[in-house]
C-alpha positions in Angstrom: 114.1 -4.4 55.0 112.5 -2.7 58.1 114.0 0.8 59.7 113.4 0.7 63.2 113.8 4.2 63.9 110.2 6.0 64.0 110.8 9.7 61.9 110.6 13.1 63.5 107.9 14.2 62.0 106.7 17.8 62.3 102.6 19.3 62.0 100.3 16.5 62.4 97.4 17.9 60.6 96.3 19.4 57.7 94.5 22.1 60.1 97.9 23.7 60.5 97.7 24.8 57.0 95.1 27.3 57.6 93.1 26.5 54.6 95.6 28.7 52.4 95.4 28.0 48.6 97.7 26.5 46.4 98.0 26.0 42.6 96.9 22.9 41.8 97.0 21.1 38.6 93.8 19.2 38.4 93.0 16.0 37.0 91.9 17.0 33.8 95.3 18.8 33.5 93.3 22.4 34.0 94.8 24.7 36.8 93.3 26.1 39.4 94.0 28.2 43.1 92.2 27.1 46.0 92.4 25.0 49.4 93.1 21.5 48.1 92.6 19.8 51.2 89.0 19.4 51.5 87.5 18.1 54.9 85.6 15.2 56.3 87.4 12.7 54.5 90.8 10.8 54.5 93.3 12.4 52.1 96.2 11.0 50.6 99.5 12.8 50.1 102.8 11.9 48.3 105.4 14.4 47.9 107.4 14.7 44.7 110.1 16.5 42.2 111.0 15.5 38.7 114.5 15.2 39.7 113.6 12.5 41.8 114.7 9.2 39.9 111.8 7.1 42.3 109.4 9.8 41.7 109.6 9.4 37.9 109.6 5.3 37.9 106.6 5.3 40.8 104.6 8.6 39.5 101.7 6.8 38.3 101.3 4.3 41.5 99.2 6.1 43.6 96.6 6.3 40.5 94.9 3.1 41.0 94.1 3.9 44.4 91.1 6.2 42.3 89.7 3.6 41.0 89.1 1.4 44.2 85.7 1.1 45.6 86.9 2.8 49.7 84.8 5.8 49.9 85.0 9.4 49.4 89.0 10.6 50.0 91.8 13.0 48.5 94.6 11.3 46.2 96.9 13.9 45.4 100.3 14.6 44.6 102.6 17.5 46.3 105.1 18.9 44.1 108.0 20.4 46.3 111.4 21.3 46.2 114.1 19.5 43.5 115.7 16.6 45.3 118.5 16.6 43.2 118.9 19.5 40.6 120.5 19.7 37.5 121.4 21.5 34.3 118.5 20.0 32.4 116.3 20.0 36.0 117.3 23.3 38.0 116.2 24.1 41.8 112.7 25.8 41.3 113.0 29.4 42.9 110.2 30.8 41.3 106.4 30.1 41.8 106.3 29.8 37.8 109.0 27.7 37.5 107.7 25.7 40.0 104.5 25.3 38.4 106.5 24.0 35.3 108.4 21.6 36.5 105.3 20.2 38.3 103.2 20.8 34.6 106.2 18.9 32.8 106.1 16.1 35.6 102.0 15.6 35.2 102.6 15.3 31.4 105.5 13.2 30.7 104.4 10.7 33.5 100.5 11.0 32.6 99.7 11.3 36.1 95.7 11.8 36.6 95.8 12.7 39.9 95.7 16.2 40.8 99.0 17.6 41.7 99.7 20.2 44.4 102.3 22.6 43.7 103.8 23.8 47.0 104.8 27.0 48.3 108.2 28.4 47.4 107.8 31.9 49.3 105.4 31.2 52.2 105.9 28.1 54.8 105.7 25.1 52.5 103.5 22.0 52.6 106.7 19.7 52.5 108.4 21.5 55.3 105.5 22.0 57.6 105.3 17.6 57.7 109.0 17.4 57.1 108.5 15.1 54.3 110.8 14.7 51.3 109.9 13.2 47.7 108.9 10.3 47.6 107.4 9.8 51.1 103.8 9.4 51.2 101.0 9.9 54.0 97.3 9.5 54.8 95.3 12.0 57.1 91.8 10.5 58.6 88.5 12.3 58.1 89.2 15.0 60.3 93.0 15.7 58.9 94.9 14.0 61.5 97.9 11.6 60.1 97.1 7.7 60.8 100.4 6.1 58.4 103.7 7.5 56.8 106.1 5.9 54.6 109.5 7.5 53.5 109.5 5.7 50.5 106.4 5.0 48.2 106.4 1.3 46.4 104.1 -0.9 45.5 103.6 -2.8 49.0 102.8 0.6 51.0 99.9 1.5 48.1 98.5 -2.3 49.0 98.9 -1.1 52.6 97.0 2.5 52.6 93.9 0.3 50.2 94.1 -1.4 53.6 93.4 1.0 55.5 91.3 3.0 53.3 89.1 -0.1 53.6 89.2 -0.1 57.0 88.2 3.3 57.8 85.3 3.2 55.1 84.2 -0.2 57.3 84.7 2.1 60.2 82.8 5.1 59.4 79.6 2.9 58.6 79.6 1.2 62.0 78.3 3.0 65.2 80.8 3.6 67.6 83.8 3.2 65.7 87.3 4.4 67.3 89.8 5.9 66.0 93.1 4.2 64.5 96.3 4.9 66.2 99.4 6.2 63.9 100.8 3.4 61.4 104.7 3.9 60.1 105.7 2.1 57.3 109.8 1.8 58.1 110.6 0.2 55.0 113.6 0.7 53.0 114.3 0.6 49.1 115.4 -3.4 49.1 115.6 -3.2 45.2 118.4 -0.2 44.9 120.3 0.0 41.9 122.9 2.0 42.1 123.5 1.8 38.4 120.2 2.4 37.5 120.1 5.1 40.2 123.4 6.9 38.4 122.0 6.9 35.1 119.0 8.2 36.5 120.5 11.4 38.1 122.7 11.9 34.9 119.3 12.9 33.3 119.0 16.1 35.7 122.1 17.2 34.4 125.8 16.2 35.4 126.3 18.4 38.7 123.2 16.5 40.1 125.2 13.4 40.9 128.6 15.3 42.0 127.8 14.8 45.3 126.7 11.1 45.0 130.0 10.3 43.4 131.9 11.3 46.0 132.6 8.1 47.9 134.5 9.3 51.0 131.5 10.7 52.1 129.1 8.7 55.2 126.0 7.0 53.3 122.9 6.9 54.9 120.7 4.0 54.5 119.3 4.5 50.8 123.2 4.8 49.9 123.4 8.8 49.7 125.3 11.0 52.1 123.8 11.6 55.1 
C-alpha cells in the first residue's frame, strides 16, 4: 500500500547539527563521544526505541547493507525517545538511562551497526528531521537528504542498495548530477494487530492503554492519531 501524502519533514541536512557529539555505541559494542556523522559520504539513518514492537522484529535489517560492495557510507542506528513506554520499558529521561535502553537494545538484538544515542537535554537528532522509530533516511555525500521512509521493511533496504549503487556509479563518472529527493510512502501491509498487542504487552501493561481504547480516530498504521 502507497500513502500519497509527502511528510513534513523538518532540517534537511546533517549540517544543521553543528558537528555536536553524541554517545555512540560502536560496532564492536565499545562507547565512544564524538560527531558521528562523518562527511563526504552518503549516511544512513534509522531511528529507533526498544519499545518499538517493529524496531525489535526489523533491528538487524539495516545490517546487511555493511556488507554490500556501494562504496564508502554511514549505517547507523539513532536511538530516540520510547515510542510506547512501559513498566518493564520506561520513557528515558536521563542521558544514562538512555544510553541503557539503547545498550540493552544493541545486545538483545545483536545489532553490529553502530548505534546513536540521541540527545535528551539539547535539541534532539529525531526532532531536528521530525522522524519517529522506525523511519529511515539517507543523506548524499554532502549531507543533504535524497529518500525517507516512515516505516523500515525489507523492500525500502532493497531500495536504499539501489541507490547506494547508484550514487557509487555516480560519483565515478565525470559530470554526474545530483539525485532529486525519493519518498518511500509505503504503509505496514502485513499489520497484525494481534501480534502488535502482544508486542506492546512486553513494555509493560500501561503501554497499550491507549491502543485499546477503541473510540478513539486511528490513523493509518491502526493507532490514534
Amino acid at each position: 500500500m502507497v500513502e500519497n501524502v509527502m511528510p513534513e519533514l523538518g532540517i534537511t541536512e546533517l549540517a544543521e547539527l553543528g558537528g555536536r557529539a553524541f554517545t555512540v555505541l560502536e560496532s564492536d559494542g565499545t562507547m565512544s563521544v564524538r560527531d558521528p556523522f562523518p562527511t563526504g559520504q552518503p549516511t544512513v539513518l534509522s531511528f529507533v526505541s526498544y519499545s518499538c514492537p517493529y524496531c525489535r522484529s526489523g533491528a538487524t535489517l539495516l545490517d546487511e547493507l555493511q556488507s554490500i560492495e556501494t562504496g564508502r557510507r554511514l549505517v547507523a542506528s539513532v536511538y530516540t525517545e520510547e515510542a510506547h513506554p512501559g513498566e518493564n520499558i520506561p520513557q528515558t529521561h536521563s542521558s544514562d538511562a538512555r544510553i541503557a535502553n539503547a545498550r540493552r537494545y544493541k545486545d538483545d538484538f545483536a545489532v553490529k551497526r553502530p548505534i546513536i544515542v540521541d540527545s535528551v537535554t539539547q535539541p534532539s537528532i529525531s526532532r531536528t528531521f521530525q522522524a519517529g522509530p522506525n523511519s529511515v533516511m539517507l543523506f548524499d555525500g554532502d549531507g543533504v537528504i535524497q529518500f525517507y521512509s516512515k516505516w523500515l521493511t525489507l523492500d525500502v533496504v532493497r531500495m536504499i542498495e539501489h541507490l547506494l549503487q547508484s550514487s557509487a556509479r555516480t560519483d565515478r563518472s565525470a559530470g554526474g548530477t545530483p539525485r532529486s529527493f525519493e519518498f518511500a510512502g509505503i504503509l505496514k501491509s502485513n499489520y497484525d494487530a494481534e501480534w502488535y498487542l502482544a508486542e506492546l504487552m512486553k513494555n509493560g501493561p500501561s503501554s497499550v492503554i491507549d491502543v485499546l481504547d477503541l473510540s478513539s480516530p486511528r490513523d493509518s498504521k491502526g493507532l490514534i492519531k
